[in-house]
Residue frames as a rotation matrix with the C-alpha (Angstrom) as fourth column:
UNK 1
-0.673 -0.416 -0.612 27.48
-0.647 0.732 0.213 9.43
0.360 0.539 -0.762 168.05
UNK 2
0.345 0.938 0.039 24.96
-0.841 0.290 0.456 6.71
0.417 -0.190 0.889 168.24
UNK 3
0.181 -0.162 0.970 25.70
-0.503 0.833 0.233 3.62
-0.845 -0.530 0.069 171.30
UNK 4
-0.724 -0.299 -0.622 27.32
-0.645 0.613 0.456 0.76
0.245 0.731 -0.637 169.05
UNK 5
0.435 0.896 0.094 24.81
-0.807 0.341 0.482 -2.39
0.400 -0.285 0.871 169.27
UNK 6
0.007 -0.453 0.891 25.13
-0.586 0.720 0.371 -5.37
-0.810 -0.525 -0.261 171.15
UNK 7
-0.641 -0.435 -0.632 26.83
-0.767 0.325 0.554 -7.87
-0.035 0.840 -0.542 168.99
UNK 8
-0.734 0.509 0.449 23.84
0.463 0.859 -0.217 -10.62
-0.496 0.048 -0.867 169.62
UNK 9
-0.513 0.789 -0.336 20.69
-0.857 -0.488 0.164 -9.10
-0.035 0.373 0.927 167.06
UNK 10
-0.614 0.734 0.290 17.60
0.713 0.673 -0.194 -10.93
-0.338 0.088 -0.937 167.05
UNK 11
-0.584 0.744 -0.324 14.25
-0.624 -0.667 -0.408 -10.00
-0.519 -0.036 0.854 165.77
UNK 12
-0.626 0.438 0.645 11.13
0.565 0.825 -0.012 -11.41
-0.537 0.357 -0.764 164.30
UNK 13
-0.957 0.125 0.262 9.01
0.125 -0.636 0.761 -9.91
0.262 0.761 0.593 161.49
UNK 14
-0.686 0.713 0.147 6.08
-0.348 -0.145 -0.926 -8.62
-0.639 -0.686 0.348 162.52
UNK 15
-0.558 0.713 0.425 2.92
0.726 0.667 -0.166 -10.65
-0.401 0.216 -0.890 160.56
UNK 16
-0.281 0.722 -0.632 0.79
-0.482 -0.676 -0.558 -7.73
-0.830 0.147 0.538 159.29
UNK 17
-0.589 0.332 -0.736 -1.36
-0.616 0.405 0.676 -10.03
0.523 0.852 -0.034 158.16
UNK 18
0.550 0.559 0.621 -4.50
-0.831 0.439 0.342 -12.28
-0.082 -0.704 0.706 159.47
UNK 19
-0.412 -0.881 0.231 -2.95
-0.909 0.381 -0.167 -15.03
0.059 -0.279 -0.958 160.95
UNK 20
-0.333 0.443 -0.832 -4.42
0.117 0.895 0.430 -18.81
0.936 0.046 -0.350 160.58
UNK 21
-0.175 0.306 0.936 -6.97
-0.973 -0.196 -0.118 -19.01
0.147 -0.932 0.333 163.46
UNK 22
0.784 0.418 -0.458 -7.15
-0.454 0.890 0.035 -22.84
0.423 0.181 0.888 163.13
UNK 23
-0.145 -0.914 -0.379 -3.29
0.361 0.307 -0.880 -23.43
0.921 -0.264 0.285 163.62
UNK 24
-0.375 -0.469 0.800 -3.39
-0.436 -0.672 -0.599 -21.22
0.818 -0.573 0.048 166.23
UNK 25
0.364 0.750 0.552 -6.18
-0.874 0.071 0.481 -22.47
0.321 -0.658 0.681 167.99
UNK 26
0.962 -0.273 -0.025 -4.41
0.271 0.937 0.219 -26.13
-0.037 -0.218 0.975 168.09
UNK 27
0.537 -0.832 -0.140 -0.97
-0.461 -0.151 -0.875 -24.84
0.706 0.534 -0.464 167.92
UNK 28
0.157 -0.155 0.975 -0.05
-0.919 0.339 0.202 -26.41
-0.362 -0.928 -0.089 171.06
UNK 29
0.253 0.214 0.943 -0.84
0.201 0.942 -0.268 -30.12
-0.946 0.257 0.196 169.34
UNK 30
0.972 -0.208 0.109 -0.08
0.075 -0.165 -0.983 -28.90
0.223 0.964 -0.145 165.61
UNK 31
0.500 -0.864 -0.049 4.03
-0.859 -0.489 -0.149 -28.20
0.105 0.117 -0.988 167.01
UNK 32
0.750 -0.203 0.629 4.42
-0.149 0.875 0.460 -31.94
-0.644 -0.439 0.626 168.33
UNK 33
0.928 -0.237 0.287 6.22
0.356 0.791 -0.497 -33.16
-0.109 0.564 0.819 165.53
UNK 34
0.380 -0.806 0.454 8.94
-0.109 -0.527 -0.843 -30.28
0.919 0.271 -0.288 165.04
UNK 35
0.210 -0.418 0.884 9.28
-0.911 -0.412 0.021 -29.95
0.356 -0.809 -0.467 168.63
UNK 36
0.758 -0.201 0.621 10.25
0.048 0.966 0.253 -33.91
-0.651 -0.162 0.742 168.55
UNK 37
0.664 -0.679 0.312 12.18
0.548 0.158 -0.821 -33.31
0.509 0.717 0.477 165.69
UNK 38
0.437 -0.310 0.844 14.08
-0.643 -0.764 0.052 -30.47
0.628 -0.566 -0.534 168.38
UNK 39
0.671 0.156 0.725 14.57
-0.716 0.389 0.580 -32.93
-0.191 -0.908 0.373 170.72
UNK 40
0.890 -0.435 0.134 16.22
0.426 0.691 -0.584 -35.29
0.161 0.577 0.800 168.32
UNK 41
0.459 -0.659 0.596 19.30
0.292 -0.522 -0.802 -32.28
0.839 0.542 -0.047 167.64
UNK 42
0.094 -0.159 0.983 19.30
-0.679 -0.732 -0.053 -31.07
0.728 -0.662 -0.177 171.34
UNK 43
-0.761 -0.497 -0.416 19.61
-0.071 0.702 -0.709 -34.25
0.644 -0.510 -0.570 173.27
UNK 44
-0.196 0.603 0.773 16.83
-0.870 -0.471 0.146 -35.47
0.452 -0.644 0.618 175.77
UNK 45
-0.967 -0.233 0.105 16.19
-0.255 0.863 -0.437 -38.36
0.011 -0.449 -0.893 177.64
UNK 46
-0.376 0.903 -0.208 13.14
-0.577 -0.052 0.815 -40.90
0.725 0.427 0.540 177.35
UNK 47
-0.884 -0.265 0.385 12.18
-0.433 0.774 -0.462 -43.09
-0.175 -0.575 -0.799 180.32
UNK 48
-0.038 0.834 -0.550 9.31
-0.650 0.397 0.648 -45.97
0.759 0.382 0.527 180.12
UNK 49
-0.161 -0.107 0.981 8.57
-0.910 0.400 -0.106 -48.86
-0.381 -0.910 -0.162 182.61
UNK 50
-0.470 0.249 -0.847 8.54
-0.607 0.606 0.515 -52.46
0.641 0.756 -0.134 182.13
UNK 51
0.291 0.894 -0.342 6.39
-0.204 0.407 0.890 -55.01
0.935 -0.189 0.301 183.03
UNK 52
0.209 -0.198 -0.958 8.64
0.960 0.226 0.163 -55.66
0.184 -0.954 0.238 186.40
UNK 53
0.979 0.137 -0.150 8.04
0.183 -0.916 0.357 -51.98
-0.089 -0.377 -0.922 187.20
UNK 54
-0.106 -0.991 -0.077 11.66
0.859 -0.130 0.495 -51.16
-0.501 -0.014 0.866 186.35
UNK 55
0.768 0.095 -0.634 12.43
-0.321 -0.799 -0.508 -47.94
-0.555 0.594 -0.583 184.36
UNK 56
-0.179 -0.586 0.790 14.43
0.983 -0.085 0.160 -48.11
-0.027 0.806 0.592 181.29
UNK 57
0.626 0.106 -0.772 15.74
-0.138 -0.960 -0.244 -44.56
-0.767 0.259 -0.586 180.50
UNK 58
-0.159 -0.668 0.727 17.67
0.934 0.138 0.330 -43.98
-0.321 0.731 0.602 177.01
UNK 59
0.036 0.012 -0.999 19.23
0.182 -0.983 -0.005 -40.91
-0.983 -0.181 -0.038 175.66
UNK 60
0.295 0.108 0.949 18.37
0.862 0.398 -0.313 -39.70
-0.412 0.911 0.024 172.34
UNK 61
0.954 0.126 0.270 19.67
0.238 -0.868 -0.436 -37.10
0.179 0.481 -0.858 170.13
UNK 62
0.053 -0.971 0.234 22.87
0.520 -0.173 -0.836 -35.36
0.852 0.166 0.496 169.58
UNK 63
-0.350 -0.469 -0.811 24.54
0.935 -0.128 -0.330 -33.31
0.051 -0.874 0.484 172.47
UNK 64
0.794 0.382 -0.472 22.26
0.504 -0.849 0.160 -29.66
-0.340 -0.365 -0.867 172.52
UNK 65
0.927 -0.324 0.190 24.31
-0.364 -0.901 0.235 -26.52
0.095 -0.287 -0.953 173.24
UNK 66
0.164 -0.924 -0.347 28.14
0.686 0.359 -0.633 -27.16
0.709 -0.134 0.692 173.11
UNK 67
0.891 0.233 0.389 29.46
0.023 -0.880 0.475 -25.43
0.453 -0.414 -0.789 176.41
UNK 68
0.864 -0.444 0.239 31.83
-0.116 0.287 0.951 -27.18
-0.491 -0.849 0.197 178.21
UNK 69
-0.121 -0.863 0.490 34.72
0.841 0.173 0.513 -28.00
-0.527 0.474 0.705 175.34
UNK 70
0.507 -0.330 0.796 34.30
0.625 -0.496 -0.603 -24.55
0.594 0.803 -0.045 174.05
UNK 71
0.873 -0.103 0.476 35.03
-0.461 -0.492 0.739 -23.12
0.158 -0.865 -0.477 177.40
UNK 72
0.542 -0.839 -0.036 38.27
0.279 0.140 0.950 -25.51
-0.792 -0.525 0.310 177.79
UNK 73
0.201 -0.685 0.700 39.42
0.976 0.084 -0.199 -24.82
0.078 0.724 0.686 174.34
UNK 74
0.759 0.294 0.581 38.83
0.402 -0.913 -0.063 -21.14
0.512 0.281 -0.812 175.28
UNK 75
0.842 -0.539 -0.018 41.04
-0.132 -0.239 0.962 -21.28
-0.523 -0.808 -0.272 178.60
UNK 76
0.443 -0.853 0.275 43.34
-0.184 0.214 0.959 -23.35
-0.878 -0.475 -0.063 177.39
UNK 77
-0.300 -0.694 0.654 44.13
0.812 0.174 0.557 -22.45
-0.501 0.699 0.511 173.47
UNK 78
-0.347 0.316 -0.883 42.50
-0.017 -0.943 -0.331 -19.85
-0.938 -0.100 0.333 173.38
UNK 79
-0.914 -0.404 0.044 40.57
-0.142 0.417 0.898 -21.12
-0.381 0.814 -0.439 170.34
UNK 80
-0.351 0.935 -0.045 37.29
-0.572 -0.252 -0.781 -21.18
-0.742 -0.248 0.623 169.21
UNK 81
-0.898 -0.259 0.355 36.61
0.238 0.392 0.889 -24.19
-0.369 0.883 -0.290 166.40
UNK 82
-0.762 0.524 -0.380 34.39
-0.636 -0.497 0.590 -22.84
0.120 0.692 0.712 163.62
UNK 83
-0.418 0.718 -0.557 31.93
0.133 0.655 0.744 -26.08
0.898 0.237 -0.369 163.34
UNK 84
-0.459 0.305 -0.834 31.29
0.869 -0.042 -0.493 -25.61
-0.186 -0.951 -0.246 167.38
UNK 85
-0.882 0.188 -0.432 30.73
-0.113 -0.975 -0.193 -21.82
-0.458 -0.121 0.881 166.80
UNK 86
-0.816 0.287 -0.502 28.48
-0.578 -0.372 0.726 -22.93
0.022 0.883 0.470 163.52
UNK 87
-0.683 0.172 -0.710 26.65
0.227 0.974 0.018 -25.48
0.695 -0.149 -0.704 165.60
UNK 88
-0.581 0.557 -0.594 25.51
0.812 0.349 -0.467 -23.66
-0.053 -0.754 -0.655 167.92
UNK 89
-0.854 0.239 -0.462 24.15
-0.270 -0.963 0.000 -20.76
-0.445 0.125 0.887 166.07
UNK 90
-0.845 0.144 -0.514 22.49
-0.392 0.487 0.780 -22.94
0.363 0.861 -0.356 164.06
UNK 91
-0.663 0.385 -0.642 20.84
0.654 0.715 -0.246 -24.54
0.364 -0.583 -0.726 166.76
UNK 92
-0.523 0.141 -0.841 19.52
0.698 -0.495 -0.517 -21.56
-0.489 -0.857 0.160 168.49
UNK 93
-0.853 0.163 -0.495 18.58
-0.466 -0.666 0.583 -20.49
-0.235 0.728 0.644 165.22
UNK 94
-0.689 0.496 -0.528 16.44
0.183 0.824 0.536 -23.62
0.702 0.273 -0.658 164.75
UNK 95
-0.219 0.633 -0.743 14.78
0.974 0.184 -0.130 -23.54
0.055 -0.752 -0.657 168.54
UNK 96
-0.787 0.262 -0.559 14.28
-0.014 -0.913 -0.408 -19.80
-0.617 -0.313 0.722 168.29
UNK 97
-0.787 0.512 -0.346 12.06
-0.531 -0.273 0.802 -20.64
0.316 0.815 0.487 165.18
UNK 98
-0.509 0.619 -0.599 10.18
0.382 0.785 0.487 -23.24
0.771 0.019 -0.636 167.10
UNK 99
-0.534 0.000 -0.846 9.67
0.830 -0.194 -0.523 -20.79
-0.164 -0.981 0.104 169.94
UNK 100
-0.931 0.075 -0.358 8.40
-0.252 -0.842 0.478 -18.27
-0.265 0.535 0.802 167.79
UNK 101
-0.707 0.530 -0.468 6.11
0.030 0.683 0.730 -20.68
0.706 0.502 -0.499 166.50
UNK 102
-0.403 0.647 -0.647 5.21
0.684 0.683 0.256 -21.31
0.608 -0.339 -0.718 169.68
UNK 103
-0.600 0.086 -0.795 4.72
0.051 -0.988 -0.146 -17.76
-0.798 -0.128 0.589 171.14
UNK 104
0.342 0.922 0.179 2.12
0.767 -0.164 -0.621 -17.40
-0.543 0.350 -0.763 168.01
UNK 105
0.143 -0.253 -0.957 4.35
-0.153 -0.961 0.232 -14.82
-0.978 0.113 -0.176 166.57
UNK 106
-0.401 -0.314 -0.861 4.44
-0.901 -0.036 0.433 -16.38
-0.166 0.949 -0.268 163.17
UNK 107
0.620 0.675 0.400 1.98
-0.493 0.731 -0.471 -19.23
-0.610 0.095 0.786 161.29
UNK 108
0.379 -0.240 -0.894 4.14
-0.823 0.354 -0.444 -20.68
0.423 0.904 -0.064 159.25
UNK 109
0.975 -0.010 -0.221 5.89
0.137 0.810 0.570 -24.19
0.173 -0.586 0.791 160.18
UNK 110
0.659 -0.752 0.016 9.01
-0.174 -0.132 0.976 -24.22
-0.732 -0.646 -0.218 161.59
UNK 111
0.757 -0.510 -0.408 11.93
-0.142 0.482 -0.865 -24.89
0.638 0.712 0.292 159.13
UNK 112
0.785 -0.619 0.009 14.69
0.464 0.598 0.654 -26.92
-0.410 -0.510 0.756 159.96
UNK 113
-0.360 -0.908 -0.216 17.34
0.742 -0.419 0.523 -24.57
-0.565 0.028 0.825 158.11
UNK 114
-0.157 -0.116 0.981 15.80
0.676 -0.736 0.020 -21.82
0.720 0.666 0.194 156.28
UNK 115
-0.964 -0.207 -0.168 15.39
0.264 -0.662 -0.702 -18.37
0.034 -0.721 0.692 158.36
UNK 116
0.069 0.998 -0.015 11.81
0.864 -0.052 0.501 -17.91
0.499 -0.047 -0.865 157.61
UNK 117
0.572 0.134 0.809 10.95
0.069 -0.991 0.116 -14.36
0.817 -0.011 -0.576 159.58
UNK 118
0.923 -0.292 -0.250 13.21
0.309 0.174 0.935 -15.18
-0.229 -0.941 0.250 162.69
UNK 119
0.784 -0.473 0.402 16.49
-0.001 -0.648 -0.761 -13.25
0.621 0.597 -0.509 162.72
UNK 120
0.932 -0.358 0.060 19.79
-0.106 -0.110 0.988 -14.29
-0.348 -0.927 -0.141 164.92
UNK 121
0.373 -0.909 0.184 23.26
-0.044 -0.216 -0.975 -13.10
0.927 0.355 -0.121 164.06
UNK 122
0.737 -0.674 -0.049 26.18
-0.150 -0.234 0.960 -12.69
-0.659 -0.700 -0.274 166.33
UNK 123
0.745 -0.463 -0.480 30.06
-0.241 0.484 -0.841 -13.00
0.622 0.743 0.249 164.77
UNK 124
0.621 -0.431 -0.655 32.38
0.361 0.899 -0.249 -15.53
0.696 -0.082 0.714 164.76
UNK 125
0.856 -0.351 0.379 34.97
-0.504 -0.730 0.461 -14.04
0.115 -0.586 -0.802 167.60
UNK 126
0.217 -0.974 -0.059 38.90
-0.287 -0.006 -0.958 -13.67
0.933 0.224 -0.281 167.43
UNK 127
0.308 -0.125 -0.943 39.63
0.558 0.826 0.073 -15.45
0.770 -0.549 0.325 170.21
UNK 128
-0.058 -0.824 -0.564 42.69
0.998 -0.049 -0.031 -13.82
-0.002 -0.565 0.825 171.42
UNK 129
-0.817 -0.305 0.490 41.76
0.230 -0.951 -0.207 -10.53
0.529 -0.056 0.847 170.45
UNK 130
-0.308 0.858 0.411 37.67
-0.324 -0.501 0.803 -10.40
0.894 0.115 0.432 171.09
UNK 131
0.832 0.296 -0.469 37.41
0.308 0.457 0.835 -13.27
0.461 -0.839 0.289 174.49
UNK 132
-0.025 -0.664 0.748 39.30
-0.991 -0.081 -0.105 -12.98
0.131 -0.744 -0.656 177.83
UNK 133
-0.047 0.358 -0.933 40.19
-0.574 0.755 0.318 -16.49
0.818 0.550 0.170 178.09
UNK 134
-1.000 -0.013 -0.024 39.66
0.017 0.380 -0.925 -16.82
0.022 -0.925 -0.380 181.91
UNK 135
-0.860 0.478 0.178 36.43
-0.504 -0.743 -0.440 -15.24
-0.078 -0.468 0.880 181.84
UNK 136
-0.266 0.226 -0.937 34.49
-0.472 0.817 0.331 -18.34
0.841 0.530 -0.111 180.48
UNK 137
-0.724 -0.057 -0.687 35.13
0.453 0.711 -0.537 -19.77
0.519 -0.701 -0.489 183.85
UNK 138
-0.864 0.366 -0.347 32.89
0.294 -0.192 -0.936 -17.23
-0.409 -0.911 0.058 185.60
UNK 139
-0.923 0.380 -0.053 30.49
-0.330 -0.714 0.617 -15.89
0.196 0.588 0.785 183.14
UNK 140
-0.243 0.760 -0.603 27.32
0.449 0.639 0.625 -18.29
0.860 -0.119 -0.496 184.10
UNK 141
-0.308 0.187 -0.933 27.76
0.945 0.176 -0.276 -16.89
0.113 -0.966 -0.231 187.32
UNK 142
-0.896 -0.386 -0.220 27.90
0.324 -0.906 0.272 -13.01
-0.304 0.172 0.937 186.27
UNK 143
-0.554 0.813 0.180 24.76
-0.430 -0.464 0.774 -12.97
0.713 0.352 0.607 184.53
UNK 144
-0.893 0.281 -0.350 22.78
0.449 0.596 -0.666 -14.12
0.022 -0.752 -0.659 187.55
UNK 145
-0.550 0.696 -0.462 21.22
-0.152 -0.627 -0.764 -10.96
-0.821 -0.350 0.451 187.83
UNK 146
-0.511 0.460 -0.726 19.59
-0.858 -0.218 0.466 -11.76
0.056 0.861 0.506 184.25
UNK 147
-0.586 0.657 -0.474 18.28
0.429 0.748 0.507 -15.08
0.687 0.094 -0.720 185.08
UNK 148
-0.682 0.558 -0.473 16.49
0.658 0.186 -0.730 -13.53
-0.319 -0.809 -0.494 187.95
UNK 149
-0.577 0.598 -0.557 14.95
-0.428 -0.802 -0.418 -10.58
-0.696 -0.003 0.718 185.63
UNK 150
-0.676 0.396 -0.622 13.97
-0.492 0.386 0.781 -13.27
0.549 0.833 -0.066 182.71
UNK 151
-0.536 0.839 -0.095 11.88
0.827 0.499 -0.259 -15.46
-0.170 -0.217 -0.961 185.49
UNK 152
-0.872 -0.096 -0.480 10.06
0.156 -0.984 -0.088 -12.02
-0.464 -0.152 0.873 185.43
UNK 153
-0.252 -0.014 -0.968 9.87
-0.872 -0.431 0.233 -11.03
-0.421 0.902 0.096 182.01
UNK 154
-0.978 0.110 -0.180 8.98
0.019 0.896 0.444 -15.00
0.210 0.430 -0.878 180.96
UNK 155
-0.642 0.669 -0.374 5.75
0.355 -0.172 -0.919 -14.29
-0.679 -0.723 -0.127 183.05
UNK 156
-0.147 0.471 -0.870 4.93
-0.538 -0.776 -0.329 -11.21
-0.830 0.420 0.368 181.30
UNK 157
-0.603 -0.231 -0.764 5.89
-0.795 0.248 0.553 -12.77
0.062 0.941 -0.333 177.98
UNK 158
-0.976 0.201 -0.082 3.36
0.216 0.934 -0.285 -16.05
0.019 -0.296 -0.955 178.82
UNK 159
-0.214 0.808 -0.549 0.41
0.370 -0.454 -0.811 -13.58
-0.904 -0.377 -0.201 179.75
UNK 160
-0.372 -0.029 -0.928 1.23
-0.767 -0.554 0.325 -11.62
-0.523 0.832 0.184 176.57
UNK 161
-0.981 0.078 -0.179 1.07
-0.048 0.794 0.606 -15.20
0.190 0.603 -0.775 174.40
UNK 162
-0.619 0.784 -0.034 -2.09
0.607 0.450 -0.655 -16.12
-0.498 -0.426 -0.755 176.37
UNK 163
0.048 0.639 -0.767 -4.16
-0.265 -0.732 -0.627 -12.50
-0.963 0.234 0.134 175.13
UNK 164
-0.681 -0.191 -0.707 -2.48
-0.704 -0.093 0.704 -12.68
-0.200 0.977 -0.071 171.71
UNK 165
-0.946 -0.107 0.305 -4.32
-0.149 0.982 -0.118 -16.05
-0.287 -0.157 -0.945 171.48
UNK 166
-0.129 0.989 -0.072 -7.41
0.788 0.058 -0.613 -14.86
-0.602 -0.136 -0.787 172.02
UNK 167
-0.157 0.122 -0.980 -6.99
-0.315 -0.947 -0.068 -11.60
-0.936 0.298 0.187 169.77
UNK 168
-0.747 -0.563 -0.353 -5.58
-0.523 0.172 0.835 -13.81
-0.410 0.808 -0.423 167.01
UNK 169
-0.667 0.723 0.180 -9.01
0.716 0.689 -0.112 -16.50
-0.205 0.054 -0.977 167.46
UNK 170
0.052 0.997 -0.051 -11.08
0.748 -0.073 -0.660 -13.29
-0.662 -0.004 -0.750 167.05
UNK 171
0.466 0.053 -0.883 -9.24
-0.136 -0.982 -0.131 -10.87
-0.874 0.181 -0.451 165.04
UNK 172
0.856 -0.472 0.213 -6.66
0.516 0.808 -0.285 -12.56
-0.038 0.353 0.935 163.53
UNK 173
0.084 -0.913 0.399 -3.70
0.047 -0.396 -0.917 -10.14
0.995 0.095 0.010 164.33
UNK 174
-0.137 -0.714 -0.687 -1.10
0.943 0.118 -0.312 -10.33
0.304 -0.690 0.657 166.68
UNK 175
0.895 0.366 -0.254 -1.66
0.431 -0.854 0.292 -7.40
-0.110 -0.371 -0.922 168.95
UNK 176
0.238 -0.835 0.496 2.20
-0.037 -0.518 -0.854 -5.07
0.970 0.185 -0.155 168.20
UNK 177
0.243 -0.439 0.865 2.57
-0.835 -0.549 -0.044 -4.11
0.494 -0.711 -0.500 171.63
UNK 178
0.486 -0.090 0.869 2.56
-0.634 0.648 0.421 -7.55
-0.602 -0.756 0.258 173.04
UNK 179
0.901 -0.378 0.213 4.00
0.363 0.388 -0.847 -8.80
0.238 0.841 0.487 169.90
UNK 180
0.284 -0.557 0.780 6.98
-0.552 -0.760 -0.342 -5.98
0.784 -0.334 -0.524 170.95
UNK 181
0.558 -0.123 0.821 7.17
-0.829 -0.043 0.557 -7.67
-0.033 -0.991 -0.126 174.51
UNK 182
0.843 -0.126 0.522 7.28
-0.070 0.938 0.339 -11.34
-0.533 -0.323 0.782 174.05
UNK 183
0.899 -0.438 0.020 10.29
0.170 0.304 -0.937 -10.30
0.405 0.846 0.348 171.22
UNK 184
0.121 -0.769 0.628 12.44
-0.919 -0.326 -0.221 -7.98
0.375 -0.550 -0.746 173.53
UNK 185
0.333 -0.366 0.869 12.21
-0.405 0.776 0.483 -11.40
-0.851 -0.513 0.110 176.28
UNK 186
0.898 -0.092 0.430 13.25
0.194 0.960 -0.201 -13.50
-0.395 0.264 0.880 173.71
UNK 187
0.631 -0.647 0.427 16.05
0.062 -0.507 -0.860 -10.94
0.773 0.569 -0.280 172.59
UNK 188
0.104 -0.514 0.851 17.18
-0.988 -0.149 0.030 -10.58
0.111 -0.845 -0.524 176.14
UNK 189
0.821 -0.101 0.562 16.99
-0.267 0.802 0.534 -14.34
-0.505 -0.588 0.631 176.46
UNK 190
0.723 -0.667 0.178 19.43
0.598 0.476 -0.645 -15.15
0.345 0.573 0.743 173.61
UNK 191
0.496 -0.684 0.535 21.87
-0.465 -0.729 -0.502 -12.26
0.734 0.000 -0.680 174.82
UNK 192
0.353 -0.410 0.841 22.20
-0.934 -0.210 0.290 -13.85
0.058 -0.887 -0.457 177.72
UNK 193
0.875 -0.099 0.474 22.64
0.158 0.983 -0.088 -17.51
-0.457 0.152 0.876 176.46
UNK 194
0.707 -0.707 0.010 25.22
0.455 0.444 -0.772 -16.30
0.542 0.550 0.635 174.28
UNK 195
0.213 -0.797 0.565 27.41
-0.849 -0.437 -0.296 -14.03
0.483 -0.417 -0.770 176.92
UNK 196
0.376 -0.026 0.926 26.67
-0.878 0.309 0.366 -16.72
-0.295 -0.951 0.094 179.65
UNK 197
0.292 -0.023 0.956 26.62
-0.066 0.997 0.045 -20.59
-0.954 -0.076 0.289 177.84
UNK 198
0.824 -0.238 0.513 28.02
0.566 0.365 -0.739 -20.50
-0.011 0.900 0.435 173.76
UNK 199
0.419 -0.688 -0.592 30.28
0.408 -0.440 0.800 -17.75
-0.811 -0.577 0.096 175.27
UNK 200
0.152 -0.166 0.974 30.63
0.975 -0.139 -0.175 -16.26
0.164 0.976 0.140 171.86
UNK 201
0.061 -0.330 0.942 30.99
0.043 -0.942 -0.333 -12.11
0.997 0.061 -0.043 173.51
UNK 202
-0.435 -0.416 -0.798 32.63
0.821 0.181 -0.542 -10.72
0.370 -0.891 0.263 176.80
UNK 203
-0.606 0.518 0.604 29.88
-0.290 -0.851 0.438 -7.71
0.741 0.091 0.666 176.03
UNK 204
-0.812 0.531 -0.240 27.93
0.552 0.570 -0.609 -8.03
-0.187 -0.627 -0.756 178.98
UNK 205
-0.292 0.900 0.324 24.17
0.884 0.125 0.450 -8.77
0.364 0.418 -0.832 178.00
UNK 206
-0.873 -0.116 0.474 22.51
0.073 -0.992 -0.107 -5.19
0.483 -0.058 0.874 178.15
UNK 207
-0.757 0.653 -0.037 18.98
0.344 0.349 -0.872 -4.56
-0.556 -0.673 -0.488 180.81
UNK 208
-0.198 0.724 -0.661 16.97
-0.594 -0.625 -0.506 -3.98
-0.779 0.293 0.554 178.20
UNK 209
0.039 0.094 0.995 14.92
0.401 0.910 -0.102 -5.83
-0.915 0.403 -0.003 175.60
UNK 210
0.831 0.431 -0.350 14.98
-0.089 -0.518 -0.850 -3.41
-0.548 0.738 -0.393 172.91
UNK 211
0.879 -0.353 0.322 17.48
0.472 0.747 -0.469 -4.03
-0.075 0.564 0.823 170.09
């Protein structure tokens, strides 16, 4: 019988195709605007000074990642409300496309709601049958060992971005194998966002980046 899969899939289509060496080359300065428009949805703070050297900080954007009120509604009604659940897939669906983007793994612009070549599922989960509704309280802490193998594996996945760069400015294609790397990290990163912080499976996140 073949291992069931973890209930978080991700994936990105691989390009097999020359990729825009112009975007690429400015892609840094060519994301500004989406990755403001990100900021807007996820919450972020701006600070400025005024003329009597003071700071003024003001928070813009909506509230990010819902964590904390699904976690009490989890303890304590064991409940999970659909728009929270659909919020934050949504989201993560949104900043995985801008991460993609940036990671060079696709030329196209970001879209605010269409899926474009970026794949993230998970489903909706039966509370009472699919969550322990204590476990919520410790999970952040549980996946430690994964935050210490992503600093890692972010590294690698930075170095990778960096070569692609230069393959893409002289070849135009994304190189597979490092194309392969920088997806596993980003597959392992969402596994662990969603055991640890949207708290959406009690599947603990698996040590591997493959799917």
């Amino acid at each position: 019988m073949e291992p069931a899969m973890y209930p978080v899939q991700f994936s990105v289509e691989y390009p097999d195709r020359p990729l825009d060496r112009l975007t690429t080359f400015f892609r840094l300065f060519v994301a500004i605007p989406i990755l403001i428009v990100l900021g807007g949805v996820a919450g972020g703070t701006w600070e400025w000074s005024t003329q009597n050297d003071k700071v003024a900080i003001t928070a813009a954007g909506a509230g990010g990642l819902l964590f904390f009120a699904p976690l009490l509604m989890i303890v304590f009604r064991q409940k999970y409300p659909r728009w929270w659940f659909d919020w934050n897939l949504e989201l993560l669906r949104f900043s995985n496309r801008v991460g993609v983007y940036l990671a060079l793994m696709d030329d196209r612009y970001p879209s605010t709601d269409e899926r474009q070549a970026v794949r993230l599922d998970y489903p909706y989960p039966d509370v009472p049958r699919d969550l322990n509704r204590w476990l919520p309280l410790v999970k952040w802490l549980l996946a430690l060992p994964h935050y210490i193998a992503l600093a890692f594996l972010y590294l690698a996945a930075i170095v990778a971005v960096i070569v692609a760069w230069f393959a893409i400015l002289f070849t135009g294609r994304y190189p597979r194998g490092f194309f392969d790397l920088v997806e596993g990290v980003i597959r392992w990163h969402n596994r662990v966002v969603a055991y640890a912080f949207t708290l959406v499976t009690d599947q603990y996140p698996p040590f591997h980046m493959t799917p």
